[in-house]
MARROTI-447407 format. One record per residue: residue in three letters; chain; x, y, z of N, C-alpha, C in turn. Coordinates in Angstrom, 3 decimals. Example, Ala and Ser with C-alpha at 12.3 -4.5 7.8 and 13.67 -1.06 7.14 Angstrom:
2
{gudo ALA; A; {13.190; -5.690; 7.800}; {12.300; -4.500; 7.800}; {13.200; -3.300; 7.800}}
{gudo SER; A; {12.850; -2.250; 7.080}; {13.670; -1.060; 7.140}; {12.900; 0.030; 7.870}}
//
This chain:
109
{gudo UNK; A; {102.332; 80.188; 125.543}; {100.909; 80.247; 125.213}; {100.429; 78.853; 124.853}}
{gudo UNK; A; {99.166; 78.388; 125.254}; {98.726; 77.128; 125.434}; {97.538; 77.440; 123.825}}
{gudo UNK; A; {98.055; 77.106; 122.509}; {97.059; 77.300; 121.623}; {95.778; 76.300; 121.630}}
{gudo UNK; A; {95.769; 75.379; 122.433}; {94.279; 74.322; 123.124}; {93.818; 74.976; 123.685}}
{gudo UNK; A; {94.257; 76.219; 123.995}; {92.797; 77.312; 124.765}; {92.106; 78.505; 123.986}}
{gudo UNK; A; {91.121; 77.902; 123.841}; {90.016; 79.072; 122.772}; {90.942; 80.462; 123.516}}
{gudo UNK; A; {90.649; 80.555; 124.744}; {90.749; 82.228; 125.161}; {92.169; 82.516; 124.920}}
{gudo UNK; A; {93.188; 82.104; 125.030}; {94.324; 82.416; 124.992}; {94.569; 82.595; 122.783}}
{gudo UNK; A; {93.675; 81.821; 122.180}; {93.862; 82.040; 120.757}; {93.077; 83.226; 120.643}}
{gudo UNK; A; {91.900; 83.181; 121.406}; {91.435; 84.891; 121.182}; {92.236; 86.178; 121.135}}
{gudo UNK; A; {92.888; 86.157; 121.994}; {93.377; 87.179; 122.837}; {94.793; 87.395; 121.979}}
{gudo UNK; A; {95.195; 86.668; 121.700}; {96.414; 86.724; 120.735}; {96.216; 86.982; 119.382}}
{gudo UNK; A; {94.467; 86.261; 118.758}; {95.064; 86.375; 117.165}; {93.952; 87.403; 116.873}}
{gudo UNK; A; {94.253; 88.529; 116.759}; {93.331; 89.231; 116.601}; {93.511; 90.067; 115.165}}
{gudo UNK; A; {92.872; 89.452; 114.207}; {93.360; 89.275; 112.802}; {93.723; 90.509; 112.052}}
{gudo UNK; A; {92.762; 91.791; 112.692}; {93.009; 92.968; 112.339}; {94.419; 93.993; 112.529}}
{gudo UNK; A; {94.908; 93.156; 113.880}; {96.318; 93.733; 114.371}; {97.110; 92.982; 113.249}}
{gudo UNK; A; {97.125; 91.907; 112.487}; {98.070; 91.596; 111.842}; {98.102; 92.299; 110.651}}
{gudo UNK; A; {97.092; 92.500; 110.170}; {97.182; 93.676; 108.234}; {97.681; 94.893; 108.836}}
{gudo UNK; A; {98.405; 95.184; 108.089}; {99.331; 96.253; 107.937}; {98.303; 97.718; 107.674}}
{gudo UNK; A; {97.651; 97.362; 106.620}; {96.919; 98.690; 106.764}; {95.716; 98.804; 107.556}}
{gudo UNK; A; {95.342; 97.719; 108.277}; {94.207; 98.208; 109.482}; {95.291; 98.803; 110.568}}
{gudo UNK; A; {95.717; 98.914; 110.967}; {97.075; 98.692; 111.671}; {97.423; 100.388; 111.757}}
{gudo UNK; A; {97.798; 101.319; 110.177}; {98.056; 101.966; 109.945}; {97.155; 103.232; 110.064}}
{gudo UNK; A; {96.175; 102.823; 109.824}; {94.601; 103.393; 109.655}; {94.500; 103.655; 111.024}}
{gudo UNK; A; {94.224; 102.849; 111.773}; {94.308; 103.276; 113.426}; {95.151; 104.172; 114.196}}
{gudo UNK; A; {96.324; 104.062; 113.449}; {96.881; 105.458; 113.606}; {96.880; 106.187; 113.238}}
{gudo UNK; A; {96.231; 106.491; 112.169}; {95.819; 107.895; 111.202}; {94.213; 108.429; 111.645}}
{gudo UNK; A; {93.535; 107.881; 112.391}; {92.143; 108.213; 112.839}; {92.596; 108.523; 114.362}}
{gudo UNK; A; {93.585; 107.718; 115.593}; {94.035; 108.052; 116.200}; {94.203; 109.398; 116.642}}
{gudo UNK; A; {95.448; 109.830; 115.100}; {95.820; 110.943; 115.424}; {94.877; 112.301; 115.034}}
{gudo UNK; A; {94.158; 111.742; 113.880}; {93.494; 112.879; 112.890}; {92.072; 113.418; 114.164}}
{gudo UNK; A; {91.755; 112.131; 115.347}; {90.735; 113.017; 116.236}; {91.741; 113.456; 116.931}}
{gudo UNK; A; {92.373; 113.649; 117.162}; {93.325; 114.374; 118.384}; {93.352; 113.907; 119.488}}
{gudo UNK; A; {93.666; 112.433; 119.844}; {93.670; 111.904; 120.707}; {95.073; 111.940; 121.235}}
{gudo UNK; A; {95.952; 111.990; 120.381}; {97.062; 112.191; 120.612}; {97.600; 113.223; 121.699}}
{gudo UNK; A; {96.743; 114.127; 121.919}; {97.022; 114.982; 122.458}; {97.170; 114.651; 123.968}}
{gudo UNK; A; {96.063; 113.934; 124.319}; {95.376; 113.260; 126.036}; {96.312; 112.094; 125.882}}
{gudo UNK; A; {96.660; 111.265; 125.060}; {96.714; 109.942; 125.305}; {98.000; 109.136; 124.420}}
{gudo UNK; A; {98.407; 108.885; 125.150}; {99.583; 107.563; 124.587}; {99.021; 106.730; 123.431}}
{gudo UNK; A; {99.268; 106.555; 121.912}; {98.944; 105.160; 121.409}; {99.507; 104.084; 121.577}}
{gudo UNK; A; {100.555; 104.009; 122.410}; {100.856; 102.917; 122.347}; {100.224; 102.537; 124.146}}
{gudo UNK; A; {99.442; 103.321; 125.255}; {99.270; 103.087; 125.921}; {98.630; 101.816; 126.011}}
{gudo UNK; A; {97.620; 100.933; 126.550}; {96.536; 100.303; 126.731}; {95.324; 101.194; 126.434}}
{gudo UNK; A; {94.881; 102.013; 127.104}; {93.960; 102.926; 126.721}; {94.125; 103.313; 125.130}}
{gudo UNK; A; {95.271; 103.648; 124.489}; {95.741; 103.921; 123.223}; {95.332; 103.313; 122.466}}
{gudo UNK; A; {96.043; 101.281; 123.019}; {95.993; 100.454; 121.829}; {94.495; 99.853; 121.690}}
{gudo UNK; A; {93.509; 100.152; 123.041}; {92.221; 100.046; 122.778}; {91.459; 100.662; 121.418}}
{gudo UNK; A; {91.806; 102.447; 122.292}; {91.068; 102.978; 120.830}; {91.266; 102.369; 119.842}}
{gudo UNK; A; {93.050; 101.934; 119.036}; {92.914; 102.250; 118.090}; {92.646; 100.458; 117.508}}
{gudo UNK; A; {93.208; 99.780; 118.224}; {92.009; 98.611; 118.033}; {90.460; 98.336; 117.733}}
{gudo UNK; A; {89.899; 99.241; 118.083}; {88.301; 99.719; 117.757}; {88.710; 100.456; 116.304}}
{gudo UNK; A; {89.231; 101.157; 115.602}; {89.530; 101.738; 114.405}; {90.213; 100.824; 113.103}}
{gudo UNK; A; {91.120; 99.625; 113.938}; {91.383; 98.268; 113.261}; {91.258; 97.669; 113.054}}
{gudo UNK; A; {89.775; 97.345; 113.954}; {88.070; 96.620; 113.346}; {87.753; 97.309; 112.705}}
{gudo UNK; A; {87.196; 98.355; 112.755}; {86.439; 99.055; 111.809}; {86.664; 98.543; 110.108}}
{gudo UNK; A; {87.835; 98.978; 110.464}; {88.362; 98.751; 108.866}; {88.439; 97.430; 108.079}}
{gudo UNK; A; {89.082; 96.277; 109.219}; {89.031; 94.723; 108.854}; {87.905; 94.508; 108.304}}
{gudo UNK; A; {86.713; 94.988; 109.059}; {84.716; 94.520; 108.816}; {85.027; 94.838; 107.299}}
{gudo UNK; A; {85.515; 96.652; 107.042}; {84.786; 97.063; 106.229}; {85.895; 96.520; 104.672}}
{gudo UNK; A; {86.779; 96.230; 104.649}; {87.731; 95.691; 104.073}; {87.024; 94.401; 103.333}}
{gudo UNK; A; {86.020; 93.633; 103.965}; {84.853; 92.403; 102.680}; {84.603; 93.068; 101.625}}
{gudo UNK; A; {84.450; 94.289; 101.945}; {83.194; 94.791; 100.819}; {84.560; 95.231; 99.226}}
{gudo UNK; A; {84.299; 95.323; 98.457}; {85.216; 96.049; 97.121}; {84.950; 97.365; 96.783}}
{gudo UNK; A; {84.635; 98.118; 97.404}; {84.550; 99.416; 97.886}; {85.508; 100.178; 99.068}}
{gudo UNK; A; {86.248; 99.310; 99.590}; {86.581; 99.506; 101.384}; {87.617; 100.522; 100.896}}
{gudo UNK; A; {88.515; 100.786; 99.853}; {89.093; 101.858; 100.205}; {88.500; 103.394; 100.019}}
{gudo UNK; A; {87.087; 103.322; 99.551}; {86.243; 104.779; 99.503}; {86.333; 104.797; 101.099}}
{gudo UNK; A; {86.011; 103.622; 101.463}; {85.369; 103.956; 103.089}; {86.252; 104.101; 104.107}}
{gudo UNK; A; {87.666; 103.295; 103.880}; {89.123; 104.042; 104.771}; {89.105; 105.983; 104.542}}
{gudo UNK; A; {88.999; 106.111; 103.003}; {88.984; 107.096; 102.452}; {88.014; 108.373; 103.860}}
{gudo UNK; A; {86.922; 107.972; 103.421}; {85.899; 108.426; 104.410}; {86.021; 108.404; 105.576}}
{gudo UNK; A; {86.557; 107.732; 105.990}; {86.923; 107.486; 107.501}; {87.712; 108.899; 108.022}}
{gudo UNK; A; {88.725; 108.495; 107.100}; {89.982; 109.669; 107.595}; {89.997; 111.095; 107.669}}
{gudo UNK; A; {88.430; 111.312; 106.849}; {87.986; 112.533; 106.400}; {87.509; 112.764; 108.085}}
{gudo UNK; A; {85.997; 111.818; 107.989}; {85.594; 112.247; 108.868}; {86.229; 112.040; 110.467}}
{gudo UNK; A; {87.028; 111.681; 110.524}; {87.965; 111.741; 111.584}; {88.802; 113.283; 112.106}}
{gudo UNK; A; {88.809; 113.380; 110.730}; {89.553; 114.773; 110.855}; {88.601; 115.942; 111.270}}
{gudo UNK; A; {87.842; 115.644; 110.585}; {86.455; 116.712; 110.628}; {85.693; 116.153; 112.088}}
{gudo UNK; A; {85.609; 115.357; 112.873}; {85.489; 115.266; 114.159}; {86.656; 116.029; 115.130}}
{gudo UNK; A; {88.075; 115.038; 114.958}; {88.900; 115.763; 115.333}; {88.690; 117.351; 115.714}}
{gudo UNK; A; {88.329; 118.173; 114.572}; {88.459; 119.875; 114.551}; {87.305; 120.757; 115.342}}
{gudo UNK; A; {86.420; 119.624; 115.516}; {85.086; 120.506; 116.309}; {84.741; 119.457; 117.391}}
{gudo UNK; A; {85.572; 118.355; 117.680}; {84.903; 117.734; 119.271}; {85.009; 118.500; 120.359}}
{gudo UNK; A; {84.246; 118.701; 120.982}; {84.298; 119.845; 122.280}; {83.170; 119.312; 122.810}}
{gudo UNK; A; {83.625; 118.684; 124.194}; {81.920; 118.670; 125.370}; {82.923; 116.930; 125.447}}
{gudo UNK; A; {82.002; 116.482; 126.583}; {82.363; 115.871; 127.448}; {81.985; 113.929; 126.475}}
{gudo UNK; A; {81.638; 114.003; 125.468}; {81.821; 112.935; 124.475}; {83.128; 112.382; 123.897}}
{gudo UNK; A; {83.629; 111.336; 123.910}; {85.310; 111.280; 123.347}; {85.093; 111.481; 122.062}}
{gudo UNK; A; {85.715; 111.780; 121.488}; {85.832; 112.354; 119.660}; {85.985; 110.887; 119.095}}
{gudo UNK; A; {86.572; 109.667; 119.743}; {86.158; 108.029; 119.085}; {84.697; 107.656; 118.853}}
{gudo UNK; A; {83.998; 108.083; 119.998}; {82.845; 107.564; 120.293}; {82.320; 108.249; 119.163}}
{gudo UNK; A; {82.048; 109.585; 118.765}; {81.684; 110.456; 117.938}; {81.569; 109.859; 116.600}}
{gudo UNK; A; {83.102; 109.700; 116.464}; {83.628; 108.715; 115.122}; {82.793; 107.795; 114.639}}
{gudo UNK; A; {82.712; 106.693; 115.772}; {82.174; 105.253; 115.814}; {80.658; 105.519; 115.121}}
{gudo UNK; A; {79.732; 106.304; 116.147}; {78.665; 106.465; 115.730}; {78.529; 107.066; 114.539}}
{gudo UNK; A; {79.653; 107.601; 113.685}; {78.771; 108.753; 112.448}; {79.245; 107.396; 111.348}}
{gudo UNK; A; {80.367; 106.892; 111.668}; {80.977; 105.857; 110.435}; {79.657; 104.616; 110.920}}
{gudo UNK; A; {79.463; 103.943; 111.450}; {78.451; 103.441; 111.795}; {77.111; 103.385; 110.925}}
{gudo UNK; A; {76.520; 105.047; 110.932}; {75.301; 105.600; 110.238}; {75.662; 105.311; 108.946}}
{gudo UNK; A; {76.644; 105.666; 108.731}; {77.008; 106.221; 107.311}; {76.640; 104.370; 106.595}}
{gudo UNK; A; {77.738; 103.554; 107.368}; {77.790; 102.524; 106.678}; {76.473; 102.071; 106.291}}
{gudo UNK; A; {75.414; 102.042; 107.735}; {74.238; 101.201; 107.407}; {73.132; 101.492; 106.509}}
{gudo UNK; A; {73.873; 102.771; 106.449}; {72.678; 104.216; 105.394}; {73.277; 103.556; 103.947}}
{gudo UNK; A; {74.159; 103.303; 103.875}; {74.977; 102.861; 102.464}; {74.470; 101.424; 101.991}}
{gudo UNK; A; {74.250; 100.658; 103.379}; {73.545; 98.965; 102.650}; {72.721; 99.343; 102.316}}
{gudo UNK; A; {71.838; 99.810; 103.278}; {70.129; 100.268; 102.992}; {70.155; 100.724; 101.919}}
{gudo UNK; A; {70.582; 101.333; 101.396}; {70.431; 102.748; 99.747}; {70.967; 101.547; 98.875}}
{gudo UNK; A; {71.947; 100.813; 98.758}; {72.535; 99.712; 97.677}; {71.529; 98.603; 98.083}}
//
């Protein structure tokens, strides 16, 4: 790996894959929508999703609150998980309600 190349440092340091508990979290939202079921995590398709779930958490990890909101996460993961049905992925579902939730939470603080 040539670290004089912006793209090649992109692509490698992707800060959220290194903490242990963003890391962990992605597999606990992973599994809690039931993705597990369709899909490999360790696939590409897998390590996408749960890369999108290992941001999530890195973002929300600034704030001194972030473990209410892992907290929350996992809830509502689960509670997606149990009623996704119809042609929406149960991530996407995820994304958008943790999303609301967060920006509903600056707005109100």
């Amino acid at each position: 790996m040539n670290r004089s190349d912006p793209r090649q440092i992109g692509n490698a340091l992707k800060l959220w894959w290194a903490d242990p508990e963003c890391k962990a979290f992605s597999y606990d939202v992973f599994e809690r929508l039931g993705l597990a079921k369709t899909c490999d995590p360790e696939s590409r398709e897998g390590r996408s999703e749960r890369g999108t779930f290992a941001k999530w958490l890195w973002k929300i990890k600034s704030r001194p609150d972030w473990s209410t909101w892992r907290d929350a996460g996992l809830r509502k993961a689960e509670y997606v998980g149990k009623r996704a049905k119809g042609a929406r992925s149960p991530a996407a579902v995820w994304l958008e309600i943790m999303a609301g939730m967060t920006a509903a939470k600056v707005r109100a603080g």
